[in-house]
VMD Tcl script that draws the C-alpha trace (Angstrom):
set ca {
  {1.66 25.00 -21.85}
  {3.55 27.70 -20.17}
  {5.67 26.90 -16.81}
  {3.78 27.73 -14.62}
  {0.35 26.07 -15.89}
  {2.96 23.02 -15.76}
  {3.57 23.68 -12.33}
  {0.00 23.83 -11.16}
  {-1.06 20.94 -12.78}
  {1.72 18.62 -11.43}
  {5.68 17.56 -12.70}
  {4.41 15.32 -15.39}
  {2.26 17.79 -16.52}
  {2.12 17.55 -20.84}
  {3.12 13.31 -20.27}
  {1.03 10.90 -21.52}
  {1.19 7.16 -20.30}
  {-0.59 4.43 -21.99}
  {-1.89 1.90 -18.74}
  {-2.58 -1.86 -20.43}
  {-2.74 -2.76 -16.92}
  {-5.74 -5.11 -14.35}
  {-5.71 -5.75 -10.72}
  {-3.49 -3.72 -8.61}
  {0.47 -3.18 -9.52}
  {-0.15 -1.25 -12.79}
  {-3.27 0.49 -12.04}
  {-1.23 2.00 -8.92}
  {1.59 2.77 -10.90}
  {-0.65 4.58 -13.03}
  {-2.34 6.38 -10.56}
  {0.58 7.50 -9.38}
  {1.96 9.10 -12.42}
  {-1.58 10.61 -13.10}
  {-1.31 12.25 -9.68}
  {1.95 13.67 -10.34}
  {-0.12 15.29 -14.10}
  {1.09 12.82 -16.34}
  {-2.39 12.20 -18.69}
  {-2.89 8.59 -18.01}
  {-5.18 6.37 -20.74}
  {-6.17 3.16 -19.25}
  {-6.78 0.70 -22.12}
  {-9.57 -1.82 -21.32}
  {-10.50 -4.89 -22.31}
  {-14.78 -5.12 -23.33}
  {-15.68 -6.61 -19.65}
  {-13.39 -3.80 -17.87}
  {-10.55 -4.61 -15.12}
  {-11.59 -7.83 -13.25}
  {-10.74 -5.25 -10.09}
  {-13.72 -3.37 -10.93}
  {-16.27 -6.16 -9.64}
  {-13.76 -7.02 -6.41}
  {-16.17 -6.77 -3.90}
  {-18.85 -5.47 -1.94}
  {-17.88 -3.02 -0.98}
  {-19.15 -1.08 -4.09}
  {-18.98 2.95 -4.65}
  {-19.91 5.03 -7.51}
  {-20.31 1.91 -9.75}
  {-17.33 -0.08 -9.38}
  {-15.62 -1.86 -6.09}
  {-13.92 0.25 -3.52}
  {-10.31 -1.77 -4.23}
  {-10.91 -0.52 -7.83}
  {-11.55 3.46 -6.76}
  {-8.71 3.31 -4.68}
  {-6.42 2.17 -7.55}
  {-7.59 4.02 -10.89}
  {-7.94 8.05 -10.57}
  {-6.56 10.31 -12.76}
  {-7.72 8.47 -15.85}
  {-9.09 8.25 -18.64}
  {-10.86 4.18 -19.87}
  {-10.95 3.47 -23.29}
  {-12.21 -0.29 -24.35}
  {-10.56 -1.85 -26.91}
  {-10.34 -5.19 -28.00}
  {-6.36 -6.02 -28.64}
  {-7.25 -8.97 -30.85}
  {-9.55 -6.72 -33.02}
  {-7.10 -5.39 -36.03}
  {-8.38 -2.37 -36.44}
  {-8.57 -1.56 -32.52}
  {-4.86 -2.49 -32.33}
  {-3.98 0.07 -35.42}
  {-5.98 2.31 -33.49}
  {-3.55 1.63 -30.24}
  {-0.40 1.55 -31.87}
  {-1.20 5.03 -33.63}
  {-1.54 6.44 -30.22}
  {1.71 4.98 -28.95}
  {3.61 5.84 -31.97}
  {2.04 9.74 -32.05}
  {1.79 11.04 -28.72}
  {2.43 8.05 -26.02}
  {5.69 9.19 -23.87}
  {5.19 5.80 -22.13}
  {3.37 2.30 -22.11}
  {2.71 0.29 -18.76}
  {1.92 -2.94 -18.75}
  {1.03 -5.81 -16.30}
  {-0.94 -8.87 -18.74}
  {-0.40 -12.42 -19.05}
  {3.55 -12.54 -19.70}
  {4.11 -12.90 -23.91}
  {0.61 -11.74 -24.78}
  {1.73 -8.56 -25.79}
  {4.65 -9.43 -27.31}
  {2.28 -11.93 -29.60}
  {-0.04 -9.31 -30.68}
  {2.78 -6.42 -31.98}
  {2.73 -4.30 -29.03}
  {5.32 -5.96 -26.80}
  {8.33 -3.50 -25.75}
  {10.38 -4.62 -28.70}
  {7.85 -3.46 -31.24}
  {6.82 -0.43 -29.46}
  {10.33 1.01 -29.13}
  {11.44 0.02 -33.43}
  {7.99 1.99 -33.55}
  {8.94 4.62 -31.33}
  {12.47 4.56 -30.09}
  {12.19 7.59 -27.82}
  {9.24 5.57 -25.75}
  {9.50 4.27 -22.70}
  {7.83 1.23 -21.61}
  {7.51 -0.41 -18.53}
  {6.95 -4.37 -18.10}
  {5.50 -4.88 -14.36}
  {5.74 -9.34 -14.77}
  {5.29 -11.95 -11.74}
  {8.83 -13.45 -11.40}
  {11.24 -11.36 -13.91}
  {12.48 -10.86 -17.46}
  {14.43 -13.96 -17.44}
  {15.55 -17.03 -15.73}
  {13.06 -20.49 -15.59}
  {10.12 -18.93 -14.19}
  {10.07 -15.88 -16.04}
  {6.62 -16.79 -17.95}
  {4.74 -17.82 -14.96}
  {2.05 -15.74 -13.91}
  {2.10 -14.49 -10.24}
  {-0.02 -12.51 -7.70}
  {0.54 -10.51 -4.53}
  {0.59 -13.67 -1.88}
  {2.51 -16.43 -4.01}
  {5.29 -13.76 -3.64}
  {4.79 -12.89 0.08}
  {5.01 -16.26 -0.06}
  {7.95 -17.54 -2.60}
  {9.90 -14.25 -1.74}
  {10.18 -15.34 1.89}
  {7.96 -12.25 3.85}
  {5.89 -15.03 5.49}
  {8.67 -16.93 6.97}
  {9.12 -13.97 8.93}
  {5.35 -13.20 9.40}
  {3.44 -13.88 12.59}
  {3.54 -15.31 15.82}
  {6.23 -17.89 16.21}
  {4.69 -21.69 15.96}
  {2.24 -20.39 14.43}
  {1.31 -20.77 10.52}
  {2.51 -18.65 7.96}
  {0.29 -15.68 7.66}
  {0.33 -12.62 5.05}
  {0.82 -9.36 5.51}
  {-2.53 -7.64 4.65}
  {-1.69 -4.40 2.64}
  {-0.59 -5.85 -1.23}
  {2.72 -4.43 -0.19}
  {3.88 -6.27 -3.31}
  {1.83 -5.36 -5.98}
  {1.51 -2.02 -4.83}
  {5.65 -2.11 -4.04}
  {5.94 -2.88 -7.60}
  {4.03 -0.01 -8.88}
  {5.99 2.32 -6.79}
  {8.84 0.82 -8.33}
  {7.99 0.87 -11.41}
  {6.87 4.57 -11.50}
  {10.31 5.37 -10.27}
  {11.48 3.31 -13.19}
  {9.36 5.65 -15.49}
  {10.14 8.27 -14.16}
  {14.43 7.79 -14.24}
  {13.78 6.64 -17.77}
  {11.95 10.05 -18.62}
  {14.75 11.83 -17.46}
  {17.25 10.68 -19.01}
  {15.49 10.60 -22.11}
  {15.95 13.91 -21.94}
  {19.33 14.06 -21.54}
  {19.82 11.32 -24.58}
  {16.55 11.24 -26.53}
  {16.83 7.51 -26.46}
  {13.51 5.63 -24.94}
  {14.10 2.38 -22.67}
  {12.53 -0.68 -21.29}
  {11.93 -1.09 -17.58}
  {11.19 -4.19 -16.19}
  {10.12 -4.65 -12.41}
  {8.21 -7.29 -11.17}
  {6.35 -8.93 -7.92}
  {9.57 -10.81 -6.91}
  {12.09 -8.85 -6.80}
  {9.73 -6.65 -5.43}
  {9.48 -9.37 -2.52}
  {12.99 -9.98 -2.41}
  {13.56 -6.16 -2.26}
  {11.22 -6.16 0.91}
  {13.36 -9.24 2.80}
  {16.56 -6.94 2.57}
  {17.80 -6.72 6.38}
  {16.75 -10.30 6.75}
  {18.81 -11.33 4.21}
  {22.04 -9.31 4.98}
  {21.10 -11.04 8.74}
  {20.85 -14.62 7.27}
  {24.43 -14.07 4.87}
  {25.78 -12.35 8.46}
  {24.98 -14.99 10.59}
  {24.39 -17.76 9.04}
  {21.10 -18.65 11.11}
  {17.40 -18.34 9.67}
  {15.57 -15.17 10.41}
  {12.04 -16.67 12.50}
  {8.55 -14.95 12.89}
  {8.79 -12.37 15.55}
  {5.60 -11.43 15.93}
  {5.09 -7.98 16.39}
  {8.89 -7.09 16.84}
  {11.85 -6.82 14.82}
  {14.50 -8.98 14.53}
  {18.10 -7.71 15.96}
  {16.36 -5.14 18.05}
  {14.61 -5.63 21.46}
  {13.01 -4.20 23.56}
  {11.04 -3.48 19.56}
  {7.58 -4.37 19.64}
  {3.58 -4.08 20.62}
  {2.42 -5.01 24.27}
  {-1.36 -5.74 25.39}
  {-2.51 -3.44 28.07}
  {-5.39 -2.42 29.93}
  {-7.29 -1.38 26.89}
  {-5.46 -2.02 23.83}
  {-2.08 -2.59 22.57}
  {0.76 -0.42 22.27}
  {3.91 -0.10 20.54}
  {7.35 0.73 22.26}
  {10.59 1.28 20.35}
  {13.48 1.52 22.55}
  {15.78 0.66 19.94}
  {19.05 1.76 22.25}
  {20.56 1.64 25.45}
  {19.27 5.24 26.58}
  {15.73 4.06 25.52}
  {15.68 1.12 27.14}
  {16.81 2.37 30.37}
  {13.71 5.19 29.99}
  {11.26 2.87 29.49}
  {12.59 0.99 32.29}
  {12.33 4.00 34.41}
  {8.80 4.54 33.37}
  {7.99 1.41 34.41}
  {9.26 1.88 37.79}
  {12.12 -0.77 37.40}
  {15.32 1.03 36.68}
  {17.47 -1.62 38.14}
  {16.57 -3.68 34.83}
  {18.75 -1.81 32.79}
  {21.58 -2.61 34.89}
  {21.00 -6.87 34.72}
  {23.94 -7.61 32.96}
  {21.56 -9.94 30.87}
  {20.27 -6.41 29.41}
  {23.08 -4.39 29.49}
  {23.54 -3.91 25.91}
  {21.40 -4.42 22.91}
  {23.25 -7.66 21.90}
  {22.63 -8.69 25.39}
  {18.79 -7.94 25.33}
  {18.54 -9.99 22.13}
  {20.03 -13.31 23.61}
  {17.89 -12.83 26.66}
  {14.33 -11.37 24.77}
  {12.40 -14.04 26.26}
  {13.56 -13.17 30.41}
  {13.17 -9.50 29.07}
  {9.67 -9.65 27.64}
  {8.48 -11.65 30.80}
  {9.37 -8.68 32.67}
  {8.02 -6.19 30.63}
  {4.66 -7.56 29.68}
  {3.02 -7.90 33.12}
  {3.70 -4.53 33.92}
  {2.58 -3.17 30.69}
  {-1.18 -4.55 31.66}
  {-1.36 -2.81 34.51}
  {-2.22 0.26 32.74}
  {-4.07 1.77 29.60}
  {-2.79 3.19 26.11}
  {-3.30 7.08 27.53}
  {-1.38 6.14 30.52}
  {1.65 4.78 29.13}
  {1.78 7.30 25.99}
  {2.15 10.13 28.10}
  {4.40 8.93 30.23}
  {6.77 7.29 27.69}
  {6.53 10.60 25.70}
  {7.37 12.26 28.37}
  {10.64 10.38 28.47}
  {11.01 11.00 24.64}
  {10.62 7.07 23.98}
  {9.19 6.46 20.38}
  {5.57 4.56 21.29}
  {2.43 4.05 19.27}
  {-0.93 2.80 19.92}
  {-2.23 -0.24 17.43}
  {-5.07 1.57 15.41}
  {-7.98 0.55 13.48}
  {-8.49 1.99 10.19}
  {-11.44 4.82 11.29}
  {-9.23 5.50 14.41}
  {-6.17 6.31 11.88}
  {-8.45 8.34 9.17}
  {-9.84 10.24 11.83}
  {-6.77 10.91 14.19}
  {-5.71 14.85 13.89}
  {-2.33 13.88 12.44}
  {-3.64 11.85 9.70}
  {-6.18 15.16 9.28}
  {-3.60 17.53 9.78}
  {-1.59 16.29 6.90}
  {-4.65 16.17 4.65}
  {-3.62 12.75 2.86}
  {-7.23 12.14 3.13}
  {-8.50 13.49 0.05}
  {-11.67 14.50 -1.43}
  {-11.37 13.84 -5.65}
  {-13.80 15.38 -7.68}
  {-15.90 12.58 -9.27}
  {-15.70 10.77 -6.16}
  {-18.68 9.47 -3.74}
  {-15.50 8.92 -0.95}
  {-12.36 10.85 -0.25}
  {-9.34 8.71 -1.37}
  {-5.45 8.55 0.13}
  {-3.75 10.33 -1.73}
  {0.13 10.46 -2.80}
  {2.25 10.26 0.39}
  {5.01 13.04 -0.60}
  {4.49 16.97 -0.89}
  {6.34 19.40 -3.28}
  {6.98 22.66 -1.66}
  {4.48 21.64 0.79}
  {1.31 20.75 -1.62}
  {0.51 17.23 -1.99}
  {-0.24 16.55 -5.49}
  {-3.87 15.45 -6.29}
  {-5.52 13.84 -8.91}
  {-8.00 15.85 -11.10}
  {-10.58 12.98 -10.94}
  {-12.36 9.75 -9.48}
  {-11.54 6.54 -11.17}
  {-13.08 6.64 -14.55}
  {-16.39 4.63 -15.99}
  {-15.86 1.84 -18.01}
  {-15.08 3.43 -21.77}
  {-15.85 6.84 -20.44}
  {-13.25 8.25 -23.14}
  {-12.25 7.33 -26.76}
  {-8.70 7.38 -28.53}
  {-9.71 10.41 -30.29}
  {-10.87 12.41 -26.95}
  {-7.32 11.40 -26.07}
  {-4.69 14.53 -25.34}
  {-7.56 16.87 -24.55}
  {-7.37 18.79 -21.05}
  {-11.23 19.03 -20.27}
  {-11.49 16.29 -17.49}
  {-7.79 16.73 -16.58}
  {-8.27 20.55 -16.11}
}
mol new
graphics top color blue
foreach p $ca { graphics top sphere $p radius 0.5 }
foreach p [lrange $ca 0 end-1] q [lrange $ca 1 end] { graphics top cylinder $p $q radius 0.2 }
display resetview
């Protein structure tokens, strides 16, 4: 493949990734490196990836959760306890694989030959990725784990929600899809410096530390202090005025993370002597005294709609934004102007695609999520759906 055919068809262009992954944090780490051109084989068990029948919604023969997770692909169905279909596999790996992702049951690779281990004495220049619940080690290591145990375990619902209120999660999977981030970035590192070495690795990320990775200003706030960081609703802990007010029409969000800020958005709304109470004089200040603060702010914020209050705090050059709905964000001329909404050939819907740009072109992925055994090991390394 010559440079710039490389180029055009994305960084990992001539990369092929082996995907034994289900649900959501491999399949998005897959997608991922398929987007950037890596050739990505998604190995499937006979009844598919369970995400496939997570719905309604249902598009183009498989749920919408499953679409939004899987482009880029190719499926081939193989059944791991089948000898023959596990040669098969292992053939692949050893012959043309640059890397193996994987997300099942913790051991149950390792118990049919194709753990990391057995992989790398196979291939030692491979790179393979283990995306587990808890970690590689330590007394939970084996458990399984999904997306809200950790929001749970890791400790993102202590600081979820409205305070006295019951623990809530945050909807996005920001975990398992956290985790395929991260574990694309592993890849990615461990490509590189293969190529610098010639020596393959073993990444391991998982859905706690994942979790644990998200709590990281809460925790350098809880070792600081010493006190428990508490639900704060829509704001953000150490920071106030930092959060969403109702108001005539909807609800809005107002940043005025500083001093300067705050004494804007106190001159927008028409009480400038607020940022000289010496209860508010500094940010420290407005922290101890959020509740006498927010009492003050909130009435007036009601008196007015979202249109009002944007152009007037923009004016001021105070960072505000109005809480959206999902078709109000797709449909807003940013999100349109950035064209993250993409249309994927193969696809009934257009799809989000990668948020980062090279040289100013988003990558995009040459497909729609593939049918169920749409491909076969030997149809493997061909161009003619990734062209």
């Amino acid at each position: 493949m010559t440079q710039a055919a490389a180029d055009a068809k994305g960084p990992l262009a001539g990369m092929l990734v082996v995907e034994l992954g289900h649900s959501v944090a491999a399949p998005y780490a897959g997608q991922v490196l398929g987007d950037l051109g890596a050739q990505v084989v998604k190995i499937e068990k006979p009844g598919g990836d369970d995400a496939r029948k997570w719905g309604p919604p249902f598009v183009d023969g498989a749920s919408a959760t499953f679409q939004a997770l899987n482009r880029s692909k190719r499926s081939v169905v193989l059944n791991l306890r089948d000898d023959a279909d596990r040669d098969a596999l292992k053939d692949l790996i050893r012959t043309r694989a640059d890397a193996v992702l994987q997300n099942l049951r913790p051991g149950q690779l390792d118990g049919l030959g194709l753990g990391a281990q057995d992989m790398l004495a196979l291939k030692p220049s491979l790179v393979y990725c283990n995306l587990g619940a808890f970690g590689a080690r330590g007394p939970l290591a084996g458990q399984p784990g999904y997306d809200p145990l950790m929001q749970a375990f890791g400790g993102i619902m202590s600081v979820v929600g409205e305070p006295g209120r019951p623990a809530v999660r945050v909807g996005p999977s920001i975990i398992d899809v956290g985790t395929g981030m991260w574990a694309a970035l592993g890849i990615v590192s461990a490509l590189l410096r293969r190529q610098l070495t010639g020596r393959g690795s073993v990444v391991d990320v998982s859905l706690f530390e994942t979790a644990a990775a998200w709590m990281t200003m809460h925790a350098a706030q809880f070792l600081a202090g010493g006190q428990l960081p508490g639900k704060a609703g829509s704001g953000q802990v150490g920071i106030v005025p930092y959060r969403a007010y109702d108001t005539a029409d909807g609800e809005l969000v107002v940043a005025a993370g500083n001093d300067g800020l705050f004494r804007g958005f106190c001159t927008v709304l028409r009480h400038p002597e607020w940022a000289d109470d010496p209860r508010f004089a500094g940010n420290p200040d407005r922290v101890r005294n959020a509740q006498a603060l927010y009492a003050l702010l909130e009435p007036e914020m009601l008196r007015h709609g979202n249109a009002h209050w944007i152009a007037l705090l923009q004016e001021q050059g105070i960072p505000c934004a109005p809480v959206q709905n999902v078709r109000q964000m797709l449909e807003h001329p940013q999100t349109r102007a950035l064209d993250i909404l993409r249309q994927v050939p193969g696809s009934s819907i257009p799809l989000i695609g990668l948020p980062l740009s090279f040289d100013g072109e988003r990558p995009h992925g040459p497909h729609g999520s593939p049918a169920l055994g749409a491909d076969t090991l030997s149809s493997v390394g061909s161009d003619s759906r990734d062209s």
